[in-house]
C-alpha positions as CSV (number, residue, x, y, z in Angstrom):
1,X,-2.3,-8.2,21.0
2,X,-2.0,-6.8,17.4
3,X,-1.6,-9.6,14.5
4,X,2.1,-9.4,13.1
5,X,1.8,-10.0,9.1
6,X,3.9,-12.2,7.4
7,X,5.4,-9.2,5.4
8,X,6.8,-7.6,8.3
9,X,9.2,-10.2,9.2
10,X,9.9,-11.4,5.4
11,X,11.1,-7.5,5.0
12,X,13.5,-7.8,8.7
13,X,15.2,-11.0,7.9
14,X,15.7,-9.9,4.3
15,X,17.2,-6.8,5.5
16,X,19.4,-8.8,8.4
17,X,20.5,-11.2,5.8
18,X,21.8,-8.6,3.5
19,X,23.6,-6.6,6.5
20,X,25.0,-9.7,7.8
21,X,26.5,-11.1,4.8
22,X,28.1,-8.1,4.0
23,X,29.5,-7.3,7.0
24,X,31.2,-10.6,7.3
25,X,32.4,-10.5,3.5
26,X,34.2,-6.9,4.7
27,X,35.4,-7.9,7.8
28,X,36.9,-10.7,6.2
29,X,38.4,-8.6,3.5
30,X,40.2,-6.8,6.2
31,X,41.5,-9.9,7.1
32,X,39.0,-10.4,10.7
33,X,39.3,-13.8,11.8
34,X,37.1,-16.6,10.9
35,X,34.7,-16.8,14.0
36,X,34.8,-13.6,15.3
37,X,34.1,-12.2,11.6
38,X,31.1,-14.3,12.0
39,X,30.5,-13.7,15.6
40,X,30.4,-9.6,14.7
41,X,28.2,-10.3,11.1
42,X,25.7,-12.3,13.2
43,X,25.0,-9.6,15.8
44,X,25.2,-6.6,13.1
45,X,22.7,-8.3,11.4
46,X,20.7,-9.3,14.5
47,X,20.4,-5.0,15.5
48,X,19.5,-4.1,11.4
49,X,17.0,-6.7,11.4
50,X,15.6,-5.8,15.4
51,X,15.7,-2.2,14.3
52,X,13.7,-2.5,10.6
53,X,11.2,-4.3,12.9
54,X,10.9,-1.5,15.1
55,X,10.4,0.8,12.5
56,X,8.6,-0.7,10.0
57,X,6.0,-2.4,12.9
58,X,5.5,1.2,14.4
59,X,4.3,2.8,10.9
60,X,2.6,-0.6,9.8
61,X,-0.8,-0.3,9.0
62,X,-3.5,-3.0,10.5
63,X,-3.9,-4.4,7.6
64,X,-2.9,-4.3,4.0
65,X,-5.1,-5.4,1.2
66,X,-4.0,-8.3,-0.9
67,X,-3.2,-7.7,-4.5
68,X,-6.3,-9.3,-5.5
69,X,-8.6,-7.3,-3.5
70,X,-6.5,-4.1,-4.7
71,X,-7.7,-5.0,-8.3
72,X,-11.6,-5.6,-6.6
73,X,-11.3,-2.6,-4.8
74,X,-9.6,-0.2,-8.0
75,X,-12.4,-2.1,-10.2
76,X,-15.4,-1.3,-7.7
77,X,-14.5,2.3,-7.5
78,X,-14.1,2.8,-11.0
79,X,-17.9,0.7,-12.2
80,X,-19.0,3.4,-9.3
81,X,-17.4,6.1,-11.3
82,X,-19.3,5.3,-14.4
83,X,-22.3,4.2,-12.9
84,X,-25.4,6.4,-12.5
85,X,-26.4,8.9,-9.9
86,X,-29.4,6.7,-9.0
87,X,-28.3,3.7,-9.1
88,X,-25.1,4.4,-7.0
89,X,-27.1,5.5,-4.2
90,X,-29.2,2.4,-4.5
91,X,-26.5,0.3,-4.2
92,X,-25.9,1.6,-1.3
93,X,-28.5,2.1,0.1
94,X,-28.2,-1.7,0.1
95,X,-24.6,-1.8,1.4
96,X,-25.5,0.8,4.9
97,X,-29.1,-1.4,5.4
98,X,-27.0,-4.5,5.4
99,X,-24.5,-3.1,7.7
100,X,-27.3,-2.3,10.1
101,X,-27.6,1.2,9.8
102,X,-30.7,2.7,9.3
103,X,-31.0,4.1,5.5
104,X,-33.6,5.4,3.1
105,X,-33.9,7.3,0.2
106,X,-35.7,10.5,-0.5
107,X,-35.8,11.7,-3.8
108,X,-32.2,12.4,-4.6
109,X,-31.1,12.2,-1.4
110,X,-29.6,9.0,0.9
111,X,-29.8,9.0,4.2
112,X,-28.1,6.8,6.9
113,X,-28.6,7.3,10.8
114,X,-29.9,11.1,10.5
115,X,-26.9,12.1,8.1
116,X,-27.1,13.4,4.4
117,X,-24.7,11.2,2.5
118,X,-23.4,12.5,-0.6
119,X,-21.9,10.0,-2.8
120,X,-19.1,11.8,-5.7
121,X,-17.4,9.2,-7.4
122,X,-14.6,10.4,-10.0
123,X,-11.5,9.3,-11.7
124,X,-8.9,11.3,-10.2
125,X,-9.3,12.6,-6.7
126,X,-12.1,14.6,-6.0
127,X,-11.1,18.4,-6.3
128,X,-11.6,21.4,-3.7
129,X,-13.7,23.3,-6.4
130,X,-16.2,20.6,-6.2
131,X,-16.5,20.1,-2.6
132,X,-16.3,23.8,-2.4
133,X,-19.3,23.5,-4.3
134,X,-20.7,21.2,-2.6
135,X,-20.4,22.6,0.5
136,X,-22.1,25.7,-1.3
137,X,-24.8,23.9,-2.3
138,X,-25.8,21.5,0.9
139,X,-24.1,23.4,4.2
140,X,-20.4,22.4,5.8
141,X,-22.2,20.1,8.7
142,X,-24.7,18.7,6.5
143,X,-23.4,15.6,4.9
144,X,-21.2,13.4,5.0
145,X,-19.1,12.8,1.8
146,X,-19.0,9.2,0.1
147,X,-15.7,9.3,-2.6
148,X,-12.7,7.6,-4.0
149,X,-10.4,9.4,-3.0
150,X,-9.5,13.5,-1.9
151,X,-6.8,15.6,-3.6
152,X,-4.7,17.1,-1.0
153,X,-6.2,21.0,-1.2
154,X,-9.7,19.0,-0.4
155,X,-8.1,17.1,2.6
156,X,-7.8,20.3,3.9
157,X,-10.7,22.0,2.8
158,X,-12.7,18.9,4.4
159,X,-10.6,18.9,7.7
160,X,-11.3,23.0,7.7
161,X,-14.5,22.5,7.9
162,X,-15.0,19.2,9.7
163,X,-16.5,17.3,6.9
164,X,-16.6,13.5,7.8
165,X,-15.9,11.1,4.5
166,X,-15.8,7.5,3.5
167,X,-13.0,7.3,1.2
168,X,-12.3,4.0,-1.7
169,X,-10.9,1.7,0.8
170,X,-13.5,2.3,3.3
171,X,-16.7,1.8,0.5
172,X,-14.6,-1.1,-0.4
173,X,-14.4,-2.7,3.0
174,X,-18.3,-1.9,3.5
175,X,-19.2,-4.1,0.4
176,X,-17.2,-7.0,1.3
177,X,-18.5,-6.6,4.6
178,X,-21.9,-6.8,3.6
179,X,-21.3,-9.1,0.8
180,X,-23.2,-6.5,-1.3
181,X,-20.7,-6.1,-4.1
182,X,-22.2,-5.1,-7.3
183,X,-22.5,-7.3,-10.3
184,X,-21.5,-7.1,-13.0
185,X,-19.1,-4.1,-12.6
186,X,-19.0,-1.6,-15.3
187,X,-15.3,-2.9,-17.0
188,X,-14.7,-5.1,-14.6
189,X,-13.1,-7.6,-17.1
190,X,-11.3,-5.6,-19.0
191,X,-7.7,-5.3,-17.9
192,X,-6.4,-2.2,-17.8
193,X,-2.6,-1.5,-18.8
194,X,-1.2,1.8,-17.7
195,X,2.5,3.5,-17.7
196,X,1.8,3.0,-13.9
197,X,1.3,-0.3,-14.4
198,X,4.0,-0.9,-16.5
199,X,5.7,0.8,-13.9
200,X,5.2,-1.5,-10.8
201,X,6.2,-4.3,-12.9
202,X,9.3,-3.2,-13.8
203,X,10.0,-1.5,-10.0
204,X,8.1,-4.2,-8.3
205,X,9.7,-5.8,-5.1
206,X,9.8,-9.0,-6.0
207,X,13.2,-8.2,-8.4
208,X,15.3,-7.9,-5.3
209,X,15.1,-11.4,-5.2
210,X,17.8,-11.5,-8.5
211,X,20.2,-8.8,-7.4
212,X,20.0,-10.3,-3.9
213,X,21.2,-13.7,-5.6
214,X,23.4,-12.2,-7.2
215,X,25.3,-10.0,-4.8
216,X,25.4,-12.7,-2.7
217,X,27.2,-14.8,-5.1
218,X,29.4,-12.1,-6.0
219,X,30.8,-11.4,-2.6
220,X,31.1,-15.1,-2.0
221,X,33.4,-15.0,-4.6
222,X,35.8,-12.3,-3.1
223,X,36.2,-14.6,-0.1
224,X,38.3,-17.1,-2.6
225,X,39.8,-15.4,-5.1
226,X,42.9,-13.3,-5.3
227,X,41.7,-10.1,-6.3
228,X,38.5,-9.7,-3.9
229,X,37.9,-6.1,-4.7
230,X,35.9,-6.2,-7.6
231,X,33.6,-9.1,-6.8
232,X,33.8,-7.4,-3.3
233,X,32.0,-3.9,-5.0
234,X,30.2,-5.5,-7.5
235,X,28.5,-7.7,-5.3
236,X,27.6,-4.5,-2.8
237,X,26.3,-2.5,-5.5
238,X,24.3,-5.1,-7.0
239,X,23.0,-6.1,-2.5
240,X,22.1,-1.8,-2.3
241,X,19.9,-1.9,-5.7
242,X,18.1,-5.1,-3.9
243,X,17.9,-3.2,-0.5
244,X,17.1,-0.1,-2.6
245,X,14.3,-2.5,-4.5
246,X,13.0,-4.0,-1.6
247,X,12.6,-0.6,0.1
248,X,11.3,1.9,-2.5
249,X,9.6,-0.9,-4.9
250,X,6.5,-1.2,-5.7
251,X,4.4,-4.2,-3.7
């Protein structure tokens, strides 16, 4: 039976809570009676919440690395980035004989299990020019390509061609698997600040908490006061831009 994460139902009964307490602070704007206002909120929220889990469980992935081991993972591909020709494919060479495979080195060239691994580290996603090149250079079916990550013209450049390849979160997984992670990584303790970075701060899911609080509030408000309509809009806008938050945010 596949493991349910944590994340999966935190993200339904957030979604069922928001439905819910809206519908009930609308229905008893239109003047719905007490218990059947509540009655109708509780089973719109039960079908928003049954259906996000639907959704969300059929696209969910098995399982989603931690923020730590994002940071590991971005900091292991980038000291392999930097590192040295050599001494990447000794490390490993390490990481595949730990794992049981049969590897060895010749020269310039790693093998595992029969298979010419090539191992192309970069910053930004490795480009179809340079596995065109690549491919130029060693044959279409005779590697196997060891990278961070594929730009989308060399997805389909690889797929064309039927080139197999271990992308970041796959080298990542091998290491930890192995407990062969390198040390000490090239940069590995400096922290790096980008506009992306910045980015998933200021857009990061965890600020739907305060406009969830918030709306709440606010549309608690219109169920006692005269003049519901503004507290009434101002509390849904402020429960969309946490849906919207908690949606489109970054983790």
């Amino acid at each position: 039976m596949k493991k349910i994460d944590f994340p999966l139902i935190a993200d339904s009964l957030f979604y069922a809570v928001c439905a819910g307490f809206f519908s009930l602070c609308l229905l008893r704007y239109y003047r719905v009676p007490v218990i059947g206002a509540i009655a109708l909120a509780i089973l719109f929220a039960a079908a928003v919440g049954g259906l996000t889990f639907l959704f969300v469980f059929g696209k969910h992935r098995k399982r989603n690395l931690s923020k730590a081991e994002r940071e590991e993972r971005d900091a292991l591909l980038l000291h392999l980035a930097l590192e040295r020709p050599e001494r990447i494919r000794a490390t490993l060479l390490s990481a595949y004989a730990a794992d049981g495979k049969a590897a060895h080195c010749a020269g310039d060239t790693l093998c595992v299990d029969g298979t010419e691994y090539l191992a192309e580290f970069t910053l930004q996603p490795l480009s179809a020019d340079r596995l065109a090149h690549m491919i130029r250079e060693h044959g279409k079916d005779q590697f196997r390509l060891v990278c961070n990550a594929l730009s989308p013209e060399a997805e389909k450049l690889a797929s064309s061609f039927g080139i197999k390849a271990d992308r970041g979160d796959d080298v990542y997984a091998l290491f930890k698997r192995t407990d062969t992670m390198p040390a000490p990584l090239i940069c590995g303790e400096i922290p790096r600040k980008t506009v992306k970075s910045k980015l998933h701060r200021s857009f990061s899911k965890t600020n739907a908490r305060p406009f969830l609080v918030s709306g709440l509030v606010l549309l608690t408000m219109s169920l006692f006061t005269f003049f519901p309509v503004y507290y009434l809009v101002t509390g849904s806008i402020l429960l969309l831009s946490a849906v919207t938050v908690r949606m489109f945010g970054y983790a």
